[in-house]
C-alpha positions as CSV (number, residue, x, y, z in Angstrom):
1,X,-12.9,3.8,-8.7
2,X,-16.2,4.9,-8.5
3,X,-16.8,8.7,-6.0
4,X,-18.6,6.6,-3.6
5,X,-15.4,4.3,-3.2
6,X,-13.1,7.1,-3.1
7,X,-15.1,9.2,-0.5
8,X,-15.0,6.1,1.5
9,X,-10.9,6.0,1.2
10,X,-11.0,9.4,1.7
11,X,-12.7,9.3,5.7
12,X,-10.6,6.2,6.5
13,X,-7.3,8.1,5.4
14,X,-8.5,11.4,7.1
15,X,-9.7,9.2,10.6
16,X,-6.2,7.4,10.3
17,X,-4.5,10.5,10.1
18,X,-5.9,12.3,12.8
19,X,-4.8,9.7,15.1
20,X,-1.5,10.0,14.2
21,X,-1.9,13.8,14.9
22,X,-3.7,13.5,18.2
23,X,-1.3,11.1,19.3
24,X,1.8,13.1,18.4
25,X,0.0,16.0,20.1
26,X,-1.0,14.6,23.2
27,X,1.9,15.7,25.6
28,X,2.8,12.0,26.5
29,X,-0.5,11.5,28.8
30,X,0.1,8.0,28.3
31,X,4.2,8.3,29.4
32,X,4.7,11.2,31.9
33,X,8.1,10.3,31.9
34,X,9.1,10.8,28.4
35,X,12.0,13.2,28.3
36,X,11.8,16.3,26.7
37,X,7.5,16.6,27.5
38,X,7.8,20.0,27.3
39,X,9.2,20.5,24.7
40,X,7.6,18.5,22.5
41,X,4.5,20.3,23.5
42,X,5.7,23.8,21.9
43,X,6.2,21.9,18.6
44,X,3.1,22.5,16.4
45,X,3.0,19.6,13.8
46,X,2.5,20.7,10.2
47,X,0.6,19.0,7.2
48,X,-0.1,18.9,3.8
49,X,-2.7,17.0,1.5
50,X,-2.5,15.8,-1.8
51,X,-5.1,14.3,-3.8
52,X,-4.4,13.6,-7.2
53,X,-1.7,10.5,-6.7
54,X,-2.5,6.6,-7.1
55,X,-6.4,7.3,-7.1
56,X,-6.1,7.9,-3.2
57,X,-5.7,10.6,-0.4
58,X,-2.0,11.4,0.9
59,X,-0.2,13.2,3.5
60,X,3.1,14.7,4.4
61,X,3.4,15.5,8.1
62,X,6.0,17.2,10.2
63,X,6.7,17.0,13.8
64,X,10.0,18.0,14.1
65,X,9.6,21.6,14.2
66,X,10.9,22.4,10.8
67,X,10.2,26.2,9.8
68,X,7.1,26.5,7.8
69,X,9.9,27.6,4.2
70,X,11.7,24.0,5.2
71,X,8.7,21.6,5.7
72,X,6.8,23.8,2.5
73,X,10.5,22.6,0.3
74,X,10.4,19.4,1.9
75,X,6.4,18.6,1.4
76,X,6.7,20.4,-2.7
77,X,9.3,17.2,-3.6
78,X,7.5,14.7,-1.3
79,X,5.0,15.4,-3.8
80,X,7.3,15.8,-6.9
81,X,8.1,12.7,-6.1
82,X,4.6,10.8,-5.9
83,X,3.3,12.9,-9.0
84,X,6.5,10.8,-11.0
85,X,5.7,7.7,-10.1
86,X,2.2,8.2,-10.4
87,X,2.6,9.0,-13.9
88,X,5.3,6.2,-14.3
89,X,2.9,3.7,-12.7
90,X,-0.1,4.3,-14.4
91,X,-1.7,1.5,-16.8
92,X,-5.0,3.7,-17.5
93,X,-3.6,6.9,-19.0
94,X,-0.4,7.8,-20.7
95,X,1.4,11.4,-20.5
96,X,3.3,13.3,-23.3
97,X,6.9,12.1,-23.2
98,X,6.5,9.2,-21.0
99,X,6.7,5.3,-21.8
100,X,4.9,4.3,-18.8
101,X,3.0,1.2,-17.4
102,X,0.0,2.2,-19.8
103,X,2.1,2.5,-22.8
104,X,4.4,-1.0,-22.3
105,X,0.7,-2.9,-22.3
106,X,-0.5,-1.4,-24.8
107,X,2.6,-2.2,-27.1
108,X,2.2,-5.7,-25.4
109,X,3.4,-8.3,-28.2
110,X,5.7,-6.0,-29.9
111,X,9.0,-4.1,-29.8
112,X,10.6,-3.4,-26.6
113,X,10.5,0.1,-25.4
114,X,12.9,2.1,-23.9
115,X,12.0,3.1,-20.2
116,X,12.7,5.8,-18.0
117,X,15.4,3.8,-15.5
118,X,13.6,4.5,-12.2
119,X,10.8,2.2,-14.0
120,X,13.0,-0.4,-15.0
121,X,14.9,-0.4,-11.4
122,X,11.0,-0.8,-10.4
123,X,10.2,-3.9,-12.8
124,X,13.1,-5.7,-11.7
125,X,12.1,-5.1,-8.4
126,X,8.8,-6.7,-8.7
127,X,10.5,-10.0,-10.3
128,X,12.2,-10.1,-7.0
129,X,9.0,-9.6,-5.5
130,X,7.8,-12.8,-7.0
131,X,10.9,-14.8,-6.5
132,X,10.5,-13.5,-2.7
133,X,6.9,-14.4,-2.7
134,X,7.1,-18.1,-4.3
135,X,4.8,-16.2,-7.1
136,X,1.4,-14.9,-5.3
137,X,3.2,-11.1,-5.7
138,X,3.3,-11.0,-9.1
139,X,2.5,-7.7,-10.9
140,X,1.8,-9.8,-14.3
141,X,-1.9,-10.5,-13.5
142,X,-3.2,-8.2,-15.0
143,X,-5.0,-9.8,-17.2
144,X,-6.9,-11.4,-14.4
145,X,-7.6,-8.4,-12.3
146,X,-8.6,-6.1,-15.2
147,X,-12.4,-8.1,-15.5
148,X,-12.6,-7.7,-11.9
149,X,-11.9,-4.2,-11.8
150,X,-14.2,-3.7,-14.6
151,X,-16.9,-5.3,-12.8
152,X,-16.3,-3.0,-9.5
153,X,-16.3,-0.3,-11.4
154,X,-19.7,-1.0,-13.5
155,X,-21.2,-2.2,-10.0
156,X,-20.3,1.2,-8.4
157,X,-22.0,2.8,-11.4
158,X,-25.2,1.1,-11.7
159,X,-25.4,-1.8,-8.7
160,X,-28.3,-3.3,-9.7
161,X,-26.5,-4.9,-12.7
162,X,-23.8,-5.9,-10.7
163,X,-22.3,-8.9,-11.6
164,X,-18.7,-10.5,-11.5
165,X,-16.5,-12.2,-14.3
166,X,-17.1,-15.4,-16.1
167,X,-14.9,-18.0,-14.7
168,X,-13.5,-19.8,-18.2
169,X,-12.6,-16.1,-18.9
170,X,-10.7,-16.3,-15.8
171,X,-9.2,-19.2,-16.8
172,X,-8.1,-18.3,-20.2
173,X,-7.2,-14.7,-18.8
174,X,-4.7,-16.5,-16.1
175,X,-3.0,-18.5,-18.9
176,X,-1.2,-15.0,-20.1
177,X,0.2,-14.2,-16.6
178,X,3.5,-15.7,-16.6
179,X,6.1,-13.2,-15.1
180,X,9.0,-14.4,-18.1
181,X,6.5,-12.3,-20.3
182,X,7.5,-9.3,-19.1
183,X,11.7,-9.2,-20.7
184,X,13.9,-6.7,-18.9
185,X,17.1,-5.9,-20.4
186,X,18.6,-3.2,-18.0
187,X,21.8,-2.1,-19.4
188,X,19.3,-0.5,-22.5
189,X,16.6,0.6,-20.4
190,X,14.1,-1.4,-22.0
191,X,11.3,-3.9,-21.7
192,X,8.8,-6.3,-23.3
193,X,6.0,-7.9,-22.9
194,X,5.7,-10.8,-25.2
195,X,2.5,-11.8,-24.9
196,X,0.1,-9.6,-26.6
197,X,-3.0,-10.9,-24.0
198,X,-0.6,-9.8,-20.9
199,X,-0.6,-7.0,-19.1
200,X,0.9,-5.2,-15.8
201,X,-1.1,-4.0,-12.8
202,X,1.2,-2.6,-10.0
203,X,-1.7,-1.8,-7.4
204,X,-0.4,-4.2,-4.9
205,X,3.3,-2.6,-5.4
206,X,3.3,0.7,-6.9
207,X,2.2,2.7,-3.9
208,X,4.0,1.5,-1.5
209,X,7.1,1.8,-3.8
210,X,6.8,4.9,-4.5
211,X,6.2,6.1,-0.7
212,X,9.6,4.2,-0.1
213,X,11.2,6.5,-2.5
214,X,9.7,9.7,-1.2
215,X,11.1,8.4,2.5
216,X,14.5,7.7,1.1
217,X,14.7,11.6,0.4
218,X,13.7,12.6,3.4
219,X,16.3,10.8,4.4
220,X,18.8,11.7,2.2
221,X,17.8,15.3,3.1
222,X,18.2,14.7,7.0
223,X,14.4,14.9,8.0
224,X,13.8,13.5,11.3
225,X,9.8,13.1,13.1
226,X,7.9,13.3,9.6
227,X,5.0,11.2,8.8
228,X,4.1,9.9,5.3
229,X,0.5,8.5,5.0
230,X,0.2,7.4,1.5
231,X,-3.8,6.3,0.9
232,X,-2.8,4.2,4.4
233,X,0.6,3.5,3.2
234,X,2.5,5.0,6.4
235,X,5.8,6.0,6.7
236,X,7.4,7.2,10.2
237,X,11.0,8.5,9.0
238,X,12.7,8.8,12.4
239,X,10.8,9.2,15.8
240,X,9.3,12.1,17.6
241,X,11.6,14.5,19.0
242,X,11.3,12.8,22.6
243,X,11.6,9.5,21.1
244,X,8.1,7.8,21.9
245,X,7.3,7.0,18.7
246,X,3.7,7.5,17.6
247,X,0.3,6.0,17.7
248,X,-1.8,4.3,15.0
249,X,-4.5,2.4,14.5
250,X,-5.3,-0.7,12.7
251,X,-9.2,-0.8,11.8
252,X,-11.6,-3.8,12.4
253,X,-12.1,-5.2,9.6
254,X,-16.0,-6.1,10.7
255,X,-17.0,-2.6,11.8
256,X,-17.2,1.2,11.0
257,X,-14.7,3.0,9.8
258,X,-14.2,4.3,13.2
259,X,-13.7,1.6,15.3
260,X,-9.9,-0.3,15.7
261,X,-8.9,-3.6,16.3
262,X,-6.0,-2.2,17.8
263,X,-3.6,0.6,18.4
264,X,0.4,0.2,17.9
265,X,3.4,2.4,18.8
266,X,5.7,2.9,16.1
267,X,8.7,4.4,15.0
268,X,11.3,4.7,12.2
269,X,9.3,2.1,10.1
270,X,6.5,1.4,7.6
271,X,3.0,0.1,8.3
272,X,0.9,-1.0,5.4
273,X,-2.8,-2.8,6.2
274,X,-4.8,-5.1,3.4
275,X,-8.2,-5.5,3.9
276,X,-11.7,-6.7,2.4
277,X,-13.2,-2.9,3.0
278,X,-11.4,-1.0,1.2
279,X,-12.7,-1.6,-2.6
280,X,-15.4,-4.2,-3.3
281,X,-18.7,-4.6,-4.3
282,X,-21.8,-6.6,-4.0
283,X,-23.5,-9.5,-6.5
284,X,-26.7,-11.0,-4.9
285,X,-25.7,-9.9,-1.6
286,X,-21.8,-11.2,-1.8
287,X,-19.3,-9.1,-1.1
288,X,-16.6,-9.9,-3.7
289,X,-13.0,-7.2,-2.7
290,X,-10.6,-6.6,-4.8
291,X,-7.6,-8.8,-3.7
292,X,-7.3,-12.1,-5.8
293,X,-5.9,-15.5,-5.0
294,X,-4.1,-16.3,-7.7
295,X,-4.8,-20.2,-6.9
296,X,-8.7,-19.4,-7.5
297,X,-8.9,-16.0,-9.5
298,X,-11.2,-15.2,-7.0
299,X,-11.5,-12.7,-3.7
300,X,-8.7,-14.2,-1.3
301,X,-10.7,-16.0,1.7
302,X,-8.1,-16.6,4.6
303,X,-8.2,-13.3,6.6
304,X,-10.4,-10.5,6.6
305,X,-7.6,-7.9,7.5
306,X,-3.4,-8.5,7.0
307,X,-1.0,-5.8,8.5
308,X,2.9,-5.8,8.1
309,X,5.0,-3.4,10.1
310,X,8.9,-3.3,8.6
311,X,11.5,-1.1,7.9
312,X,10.5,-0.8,3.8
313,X,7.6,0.4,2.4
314,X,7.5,-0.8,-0.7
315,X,8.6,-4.8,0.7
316,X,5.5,-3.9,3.6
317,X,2.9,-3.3,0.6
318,X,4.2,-6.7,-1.5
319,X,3.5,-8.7,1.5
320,X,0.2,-7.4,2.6
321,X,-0.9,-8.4,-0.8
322,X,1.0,-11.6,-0.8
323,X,0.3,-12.7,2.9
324,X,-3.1,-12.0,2.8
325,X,-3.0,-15.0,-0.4
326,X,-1.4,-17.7,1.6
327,X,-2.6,-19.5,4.7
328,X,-1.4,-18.7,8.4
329,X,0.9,-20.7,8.5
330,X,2.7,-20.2,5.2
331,X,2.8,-16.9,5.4
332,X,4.5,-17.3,9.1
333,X,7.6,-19.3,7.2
334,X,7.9,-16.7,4.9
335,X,7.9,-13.5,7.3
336,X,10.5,-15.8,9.4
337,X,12.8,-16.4,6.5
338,X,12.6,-12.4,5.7
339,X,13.5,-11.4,9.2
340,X,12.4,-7.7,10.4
341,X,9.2,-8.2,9.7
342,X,6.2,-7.9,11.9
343,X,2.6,-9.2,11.3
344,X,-0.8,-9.0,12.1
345,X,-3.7,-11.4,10.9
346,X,-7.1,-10.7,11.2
347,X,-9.7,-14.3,10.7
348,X,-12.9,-13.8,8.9
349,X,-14.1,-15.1,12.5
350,X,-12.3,-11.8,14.1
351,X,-9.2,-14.1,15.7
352,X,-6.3,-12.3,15.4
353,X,-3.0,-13.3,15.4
354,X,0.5,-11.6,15.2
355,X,4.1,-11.9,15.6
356,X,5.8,-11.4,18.9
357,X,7.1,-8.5,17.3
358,X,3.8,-6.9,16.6
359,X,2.5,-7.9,20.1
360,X,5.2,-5.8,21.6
361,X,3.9,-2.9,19.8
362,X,0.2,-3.0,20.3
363,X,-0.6,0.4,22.8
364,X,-4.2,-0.9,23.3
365,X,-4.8,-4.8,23.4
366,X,-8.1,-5.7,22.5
367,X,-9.8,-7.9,25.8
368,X,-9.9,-11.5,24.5
């Protein structure tokens, strides 16, 4: 990712967050009633940023009034945690005594390699992922989105020789994307893949995986009111301490940075938002982002902006990426057949659409 893209990620994560802080901060102007106002309003919320996980901004917030030793323990493995997967998850560098995502493509065609188990657990996962998704979440196309990344990447360095990939490459690249390439064999703690043209790319998974498993502590640990904001990946793990839940935003996807297409109220769950603004770049005045139908190895078309809003992080980011690849109504059928999960689609027109769930939780509906 080029600085120019990253300082971009960086505002948007840093505007989404202090949302979430002015809304947790605001006394409950919006809910006089609320019991427990007062009290609320001695608690000072407390934060941390970390920058060096998943190429993106993240955050680890507490409202619950933790002392500043607990939240400082609690925020250190929060980011213990993240810096794992990160290096678990990478598929650009490797790291002295790991076999991670960079090092099974690169033996790609050979000998299985023995895995740390948290990465196999996280393989399997994605294979369930695909079954879930009838294929579009499928963390094998990596051999597809590796030209385009390489063209974003050469377009943010030099933009007047922007261009995007050949389309028989495409073609040829999509034949070695099969997920029965990547071999699993979990009682050794070991995978292939067989195909020495294949390769992994977890960017539509990885993040949101990983978050999951930093709320799972939390958890574990009995945290209550803290707020996980992973590159946009949040997390609410419990509720505010009176139980109103807080305030976030979902940007419009045709405007600034700053402006929202809406506001929700959430609590105890995740929230995860794909859109076309986040990374892209521009050949003769086309926009091309970085989210790719599989059906046409090119920049998904049907919405500009796709939110889900359910209990798991890590099933929220799969189907934000998969969703956003299937038309309306598909991707209706499929949230349905899940169950707990909420949705909000944004049209390249700026309709938007959502679940009955999601409508219930919109603070702020935008005048039709």
């Amino acid at each position: 990712m080029g600085p120019l893209n990253l300082f971009k990620r960086i505002c948007a994560a840093v505007a989404m967050l202090s949302l979430l802080t002015l809304s947790a901060c605001a006394g409950n102007a919006a809910d006089p009633d609320s019991a427990g106002q007062a009290a609320t309003q001695k608690i000072e919320p407390k934060g941390k940023v970390y920058y060096s996980y998943f190429d993106t901004v993240s955050y680890v917030y507490d409202y619950s009034g933790d002392s500043a030793e607990r939240f400082d323990e609690r925020s250190a493995e929060v980011s213990h945690i993240l810096s794992e997967y990160h290096q678990l998850f990478d598929i650009y560098h490797e790291y002295s005594g790991v076999n991670n995502l960079c090092t099974l493509n690169r033996a790609a065609g050979g000998e299985a390699l023995e895995l740390d188990g948290r990465l196999i657990e996280f393989l399997q996962y994605a294979k369930d992922m695909y079954a879930l998704t009838c294929g579009e979440m499928n963390v094998m196309l990596g051999a597809v989105l590796r030209p385009w990344h390489d063209c974003r990447e050469a377009a943010s360095s030099d933009p007047s020789s922007a261009s995007i990939p050949d389309a028989a490459a495409l073609r040829e690249a999509y034949a070695h994307t099969d997920i029965a390439l990547l071999e699993i064999d979990a009682q050794n703690n070991t995978a292939r893949i067989a195909d020495p043209a294949a390769s992994i790319d977890v960017g539509a998974l990885g993040k949101g995986y990983a978050t999951e498993r930093a709320a799972e502590y939390l958890e574990r640990d009995g945290a209550f009111g803290y707020v996980l904001n992973v590159g946009g990946n949040i997390t609410c793990i419990g509720d505010r301490p009176d139980g109103s839940g807080w305030v976030t935003a979902i940007r419009d996807p045709d405007a600034s940075a700053s402006d929202f297409a809406c506001r929700l109220r959430i609590r105890d769950t995740a929230c995860v938002t794909s859109g076309v603004y986040e990374r892209y770049f521009t050949v003769n005045g086309q926009r091309y982002h970085h989210i790719i139908d599989k059906d046409t190895l090119y920049p998904a078309t049907y919405f500009s902006s796709l939110t889900v809003v359910t209990r798991d992080s890590a099933l929220a980011d799969a189907l934000s990426t998969a969703l956003f690849c299937m038309p309306w109504e598909d991707g209706q059928k499929l949230a349905e057949s899940i169950g707990g999960v909420e949705l909000l689609w944004i049209f390249p027109d700026g309709e938007m659409r959502s679940t009955p769930g999601f409508a219930a939780m919109i603070e702020e509906p935008t005048p039709s």
